[in-house]
N, C-alpha and C positions, 0 to 999 in steps of 0.2 A: 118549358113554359117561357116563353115573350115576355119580359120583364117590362118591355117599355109597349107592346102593347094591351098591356093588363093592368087597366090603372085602380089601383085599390084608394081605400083613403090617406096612405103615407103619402102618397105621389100625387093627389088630384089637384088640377091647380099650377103645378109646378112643370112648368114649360122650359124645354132647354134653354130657349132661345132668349126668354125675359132675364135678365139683370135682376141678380138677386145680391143682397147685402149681408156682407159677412162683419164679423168680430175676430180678426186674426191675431192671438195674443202670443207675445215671444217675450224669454225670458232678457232682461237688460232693457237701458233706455236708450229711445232715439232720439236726437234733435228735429228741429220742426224742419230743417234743410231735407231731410226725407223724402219729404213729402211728395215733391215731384218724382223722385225717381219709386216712389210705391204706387204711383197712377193715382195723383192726388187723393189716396185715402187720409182721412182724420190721421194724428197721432193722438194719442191719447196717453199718459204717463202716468201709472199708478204707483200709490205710496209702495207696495212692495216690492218696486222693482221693476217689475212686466208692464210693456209700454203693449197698446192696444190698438191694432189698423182696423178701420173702419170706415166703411162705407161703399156704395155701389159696386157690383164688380163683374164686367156685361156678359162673360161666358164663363165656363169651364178651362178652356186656355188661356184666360188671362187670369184667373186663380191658379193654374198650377204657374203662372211665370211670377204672382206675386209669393209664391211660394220659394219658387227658384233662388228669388232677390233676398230673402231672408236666410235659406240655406247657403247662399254663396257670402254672405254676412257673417257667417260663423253664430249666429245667435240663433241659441233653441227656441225648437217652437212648441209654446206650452197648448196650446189651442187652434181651431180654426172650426167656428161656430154660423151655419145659416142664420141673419135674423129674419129674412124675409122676402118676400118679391119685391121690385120695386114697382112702384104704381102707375098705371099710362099715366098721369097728371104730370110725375114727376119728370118721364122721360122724354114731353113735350114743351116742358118747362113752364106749364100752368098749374095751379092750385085747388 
C-alpha cells in the first residue's frame, strides 16, 4: 500500500511542501544568541530546565538540520512536536 497516495484522516491536509510549526524541546538552556543559528526559531526557557525551539520550519530537511544543530550541541532532545501548518496569510505576510 502507497502511504502517501492513500490519504486517510491522520494525513489529510498535510502537504510536504507547506511549512509546518514545530515545538522542539531539548534538555538545558539556551541563550537568545541561538537564535540565528536555529533559523530564527523562538527560544523559549522553561522553569525546569528545557529550553523550547519554536516556530515555522519550511520542510522536512530543514527539521532534520535543526535537529543536526542540537545533536552536534551535545544537548538531549526531550521532544520534537508538530503544532500545525502554517497558514497562506502568514507565508505572504498578510493577516
Amino acid at each position: 500500500m502507497d502511504v502517501q497516495n492513500s490519504p486517510d484522516e491522520s494525513n489529510l491536509g498535510n502537504e510536504p511542501s507547506r511549512p509546518m510549526v514545530y515545538e522542539i524541546r531539548i534538555k538545558g538552556h539556551l541563550g537568545q544568541q541561538w537564535r540565528h543559528w536555529f533559523m530564527g526559531l523562538n527560544i523559549l526557557l522553561e522553569e525546569d530546565g528545557n529550553t523550547v525551539l519554536a516556530g515555522a520550519v519550511v520542510d522536512q530537511s530543514a527539521l532534520h538540520g535543526i535537529l543536526k544543530k542540537v545533536r552536534d550541541l551535545g544537548m538531549p532532545l526531550v521532544s520534537v512536536n508538530p503544532v500545525g501548518s502554517v497558514s497562506e496569510d502568514l507565508l505572504t505576510g498578510g493577516l
